[in-house]
Every structure is written in C-alpha cells, then in structure tokens.
N, C-alpha and C positions, 0 to 999 in steps of 0.2 A: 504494500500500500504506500504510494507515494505520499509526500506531506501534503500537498496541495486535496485530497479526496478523504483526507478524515471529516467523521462526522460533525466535529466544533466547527469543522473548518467552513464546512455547510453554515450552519449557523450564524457564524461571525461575518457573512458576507450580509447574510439578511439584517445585520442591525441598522435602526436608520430607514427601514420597511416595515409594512402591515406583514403579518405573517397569522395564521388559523392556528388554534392548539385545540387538537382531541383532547379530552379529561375521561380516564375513567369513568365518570358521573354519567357518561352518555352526552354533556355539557361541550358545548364551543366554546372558543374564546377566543376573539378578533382584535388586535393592537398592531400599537408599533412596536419593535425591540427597541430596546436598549441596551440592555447589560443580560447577561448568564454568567452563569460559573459552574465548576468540572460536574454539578450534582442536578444539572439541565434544570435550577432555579431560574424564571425567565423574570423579568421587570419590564415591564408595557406599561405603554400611554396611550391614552384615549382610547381604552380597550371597550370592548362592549361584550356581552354573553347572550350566544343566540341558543334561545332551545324553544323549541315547537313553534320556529318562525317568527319570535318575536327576539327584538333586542332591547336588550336593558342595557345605557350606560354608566359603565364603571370608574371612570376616569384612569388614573394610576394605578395599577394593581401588580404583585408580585406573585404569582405563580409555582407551587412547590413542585421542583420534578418530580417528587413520589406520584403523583396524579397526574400525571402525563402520559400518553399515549403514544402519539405523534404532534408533529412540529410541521408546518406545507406554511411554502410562503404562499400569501393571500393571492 
C-alpha cells in the first residue's frame, strides 16, 4: 500500500468539504470536516441529521468513531 491510498489519507483530502456519515443508529449525518484523529472522531460544521427525510440542524457537532459506519464525501 502506497502512502498516498491509506485510509486517513482519504479523509484528510475531504477536510474543508461536506462529506455523509452512516451511524450505526440507522442515523445520517451531513457537514463539513474539519479535524479527525487516529480513532475516526470526526468534528463538522453546519452538520445536519437526516432520518426518515427530514433534516434537523445541528450546527457544530463532534462525532464519536465508535458509531461510525462509513464516511462518502457528500
């Protein structure tokens, strides 16, 4: 695996982008990145959480990687 095709490496291009999080919960979550760290903690702005078509928004929220699924930029 070259350094360029790790998975952070995904990541860290998306910061500064909306990017989609699955949650275990069955739960979306829609923001911008900003920061992670090694344990896929994400920290979004201007996130919103879509479930059964509707959106709530969240403003700022931090996102525990335990409850993470996947990560798809938006």
């Amino acid at each position: 695996m070259t350094e360029d095709t790790r998975p952070l490496d995904a990541l860290n291009q998306s910061k500064g982008k909306r990017v989609i999080i699955s949650l275990k919960s069955n739960e979306q979550i829609t923001g911008v990145l900003k920061a992670f760290d090694l344990h896929l903690n994400l920290w979004l702005e201007d996130a919103e959480r879509i479930s059964d078509d509707k959106k709530v928004k969240l403003g700022t929220v931090v996102v525990r990687g335990d409850n993470i699924l996947f990560v798809s930029p938006e």
